[in-house]
N, C-alpha and C positions, 0 to 999 in steps of 0.2 A: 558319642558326641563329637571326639576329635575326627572323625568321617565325614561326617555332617555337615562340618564347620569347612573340611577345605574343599569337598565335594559342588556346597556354597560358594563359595570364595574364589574356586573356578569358573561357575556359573556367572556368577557375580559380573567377572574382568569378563565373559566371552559379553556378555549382553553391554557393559558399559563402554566395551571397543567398539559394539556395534553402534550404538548410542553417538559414540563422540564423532565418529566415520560419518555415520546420519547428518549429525550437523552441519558440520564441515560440510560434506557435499551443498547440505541444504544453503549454505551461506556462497559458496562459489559459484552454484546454481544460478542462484538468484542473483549475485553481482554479476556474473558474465552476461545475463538476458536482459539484464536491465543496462550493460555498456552496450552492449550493440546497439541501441536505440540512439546511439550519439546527444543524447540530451545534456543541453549546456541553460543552467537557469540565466532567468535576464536582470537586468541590472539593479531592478529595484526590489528584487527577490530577498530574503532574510541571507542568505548564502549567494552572494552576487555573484556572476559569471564562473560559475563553477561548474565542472563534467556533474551530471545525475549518476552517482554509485552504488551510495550508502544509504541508509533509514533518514540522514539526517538530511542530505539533498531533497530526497522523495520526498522529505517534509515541505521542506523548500516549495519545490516544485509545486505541490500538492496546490498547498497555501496561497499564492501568485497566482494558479489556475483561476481559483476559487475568488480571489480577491479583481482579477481582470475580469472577471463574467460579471459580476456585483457593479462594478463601475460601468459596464456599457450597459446593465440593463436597469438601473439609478436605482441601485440597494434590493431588486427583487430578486425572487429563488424562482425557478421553475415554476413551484404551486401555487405561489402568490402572482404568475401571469395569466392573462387570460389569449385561451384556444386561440381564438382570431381577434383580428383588431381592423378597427375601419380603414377603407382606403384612399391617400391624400394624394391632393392634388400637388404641383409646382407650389402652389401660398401654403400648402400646411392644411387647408381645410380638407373634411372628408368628403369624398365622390361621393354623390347618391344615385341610386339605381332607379329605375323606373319605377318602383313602387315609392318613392321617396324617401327610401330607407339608405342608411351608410350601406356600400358594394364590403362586404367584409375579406378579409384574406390572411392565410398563414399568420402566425406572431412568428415571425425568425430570428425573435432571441429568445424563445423557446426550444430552439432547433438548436442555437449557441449553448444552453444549457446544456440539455443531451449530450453533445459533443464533451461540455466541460466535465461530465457527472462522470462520463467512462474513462478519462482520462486523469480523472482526480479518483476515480474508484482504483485503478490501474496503479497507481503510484501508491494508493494505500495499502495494498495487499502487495506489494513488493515492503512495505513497511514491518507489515504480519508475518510475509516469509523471513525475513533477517530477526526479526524476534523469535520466531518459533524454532528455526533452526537452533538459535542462541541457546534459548531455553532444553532443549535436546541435548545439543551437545554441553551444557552446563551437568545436565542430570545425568549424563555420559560417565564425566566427571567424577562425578557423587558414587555413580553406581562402580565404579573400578575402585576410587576408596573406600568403598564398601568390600570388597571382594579383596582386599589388602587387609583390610582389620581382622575379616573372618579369615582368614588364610594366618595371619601371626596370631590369634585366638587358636587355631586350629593347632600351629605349632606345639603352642605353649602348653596347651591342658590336653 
């Protein structure tokens, strides 16, 4: 049993060194790719002119994205617009074509969307990578005290 236990207990520390290493990288990874992008939120942002770093920026960022796309296209998502939309003249009215139908063309705040969606997808999964590293190098953590208990276990009996 006393074999067992610090055979364990070696095992234990190689894997939760690896574990905590994992993280770490994972979290430096991820703040160095997301500094280079030089992203500073704007003023009306929950975290006001502040560099984009951390989960909590990203959040930021995310959010203000999300919240500017809604204001220019008066509370709709992507789905709730429609493909094409008629086309105005100088007054506002719709051009008719020779059949006397509206000329229809592009909706391009549907194209503003797209743009917003990869953009706000992009900062969320920089949100996922800082979590997940966390959670690694937390279990990292876990698993080298674990490999310390079995190791003074192993001493003792």
């Amino acid at each position: 049993m006393k074999k067992i236990l610090l055979i364990s207990s070696f095992l234990a520390v190689i894997v939760g060194i690896i574990f905590v290493g994992g993280g770490a990288w994972g979290i430096m990874y991820t703040y160095s790719n997301v500094a280079r992008e030089n992203i500073t939120t704007p003023d009306d942002a929950t975290i006001a002119s502040t560099p984009v770093r951390g989960p909590f920026t990203l959040k930021a960022q995310a959010d203000i994205i999300r919240f500017h796309v809604l204001s220019m296209t008066e509370g709709k998502t992507y789905a709730e617009m429609p493909r094409q939309i008629p086309k105005l003249d100088s007054g506002g009215k719709p051009i008719l074509g020779e059949d006397g139908k509206p000329v229809m063309v592009a909706n391009t705040a549907r194209d503003t969307w797209i743009t917003a969606t990869t953009l706000i997808t992009a900062l969320n999964l920089g949100i996922f990578a800082y979590a997940f590293s966390a959670a690694v190098l937390l279990l990292g953590l876990f698993i080298v005290l674990t490999g310390v208990i079995f190791y003074v276990l192993g001493r003792k009996y």
